[in-house]
C-alpha positions in Angstrom: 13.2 0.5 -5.5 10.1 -0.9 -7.8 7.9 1.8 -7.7 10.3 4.9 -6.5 12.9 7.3 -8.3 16.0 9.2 -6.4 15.0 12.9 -5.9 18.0 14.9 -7.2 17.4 18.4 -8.2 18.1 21.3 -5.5 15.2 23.0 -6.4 12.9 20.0 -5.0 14.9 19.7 -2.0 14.4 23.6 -1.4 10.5 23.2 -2.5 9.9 20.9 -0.2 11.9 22.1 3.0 9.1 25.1 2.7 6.8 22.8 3.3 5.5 21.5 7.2 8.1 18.7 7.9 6.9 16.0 10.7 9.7 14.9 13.1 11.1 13.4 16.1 14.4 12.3 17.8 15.7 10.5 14.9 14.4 11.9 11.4 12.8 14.7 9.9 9.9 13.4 6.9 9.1 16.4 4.3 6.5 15.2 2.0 4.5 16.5 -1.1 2.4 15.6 -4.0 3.6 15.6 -7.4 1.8 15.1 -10.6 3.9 11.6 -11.4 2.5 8.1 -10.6 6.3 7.2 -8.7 7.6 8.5 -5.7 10.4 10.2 -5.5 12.9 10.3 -2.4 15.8 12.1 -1.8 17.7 11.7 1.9 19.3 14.3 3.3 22.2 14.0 6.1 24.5 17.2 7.4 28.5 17.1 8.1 27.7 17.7 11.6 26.6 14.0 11.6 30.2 12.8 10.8 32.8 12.3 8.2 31.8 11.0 5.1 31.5 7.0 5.8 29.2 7.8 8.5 26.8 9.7 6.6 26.9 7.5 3.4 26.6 4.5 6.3 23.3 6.7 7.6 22.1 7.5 4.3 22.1 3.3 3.1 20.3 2.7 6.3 17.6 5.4 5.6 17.3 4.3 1.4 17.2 0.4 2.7 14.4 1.2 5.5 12.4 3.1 2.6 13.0 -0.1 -0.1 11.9 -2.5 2.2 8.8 -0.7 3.1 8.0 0.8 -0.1 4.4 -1.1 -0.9 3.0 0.9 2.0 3.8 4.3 0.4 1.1 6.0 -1.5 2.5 6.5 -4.9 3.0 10.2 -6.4 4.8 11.9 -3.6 7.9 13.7 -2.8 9.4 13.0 -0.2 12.7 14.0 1.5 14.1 13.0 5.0 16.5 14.3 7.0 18.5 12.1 9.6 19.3 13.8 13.0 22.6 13.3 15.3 20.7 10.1 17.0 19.8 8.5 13.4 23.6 7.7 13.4 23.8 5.2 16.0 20.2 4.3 16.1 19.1 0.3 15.8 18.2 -0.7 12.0 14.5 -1.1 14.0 14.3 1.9 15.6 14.9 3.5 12.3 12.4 1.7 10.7 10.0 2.3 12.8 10.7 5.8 13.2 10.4 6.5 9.0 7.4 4.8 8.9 5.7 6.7 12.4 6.3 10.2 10.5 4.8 8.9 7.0 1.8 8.2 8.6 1.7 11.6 10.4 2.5 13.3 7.1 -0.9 10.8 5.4 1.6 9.1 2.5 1.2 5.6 4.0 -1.8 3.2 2.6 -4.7 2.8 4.8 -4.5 -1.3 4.1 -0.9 -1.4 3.7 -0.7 -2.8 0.3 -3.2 -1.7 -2.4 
């Protein structure tokens, strides 16, 4: 990730689970401004999704749809997702195309894409 840092600290995470999330079957996107020039990303996935190969599995999936679309993410945001029981078996597209459906609800994609 070029442009992007791993978000880390608990009090972020908790910071930013205050905040209005956007969702659907598949992901939950929580997003805020912060006063860097990077975004930082943090990827959240429960035990009730399965044992731990599953949810590291889910979580490379959710950090590799976020690297390869990372040029049309506004710098200087937050952001933290949160994969659902369906995000587990989902198709690599359907994942992709549900990450990048809630960061334009929540405004943090580019209007042109890449600049």
């Amino acid at each position: 990730m070029k442009y992007s840092v791993s978000l880390k600290l608990n009090h972020i995470f908790r910071r930013l689970y205050h905040t209005s999330g956007f969702a659907d079957g598949y992901l939950v996107l929580y997003a805020r401004k912060n006063r860097t020039t990077q975004n930082r990303v943090g990827i959240t996935v429960s035990k009730k999704l399965g044992k731990a190969h599953v949810r590291n599995r889910t979580r490379r999936r959710l950090r590799e749809v976020y690297r390869l679309s990372e040029e049309k993410f506004r710098p200087g945001w937050d952001i933290v997702v949160v994969a659902r029981t369906k995000a587990v078996d989902a198709e690599f597209s359907q994942l992709v195309r549900s990450y990048l459906t809630l960061a334009k609800k929540a405004g943090i994609l580019r209007e042109d894409g890449l600049s």
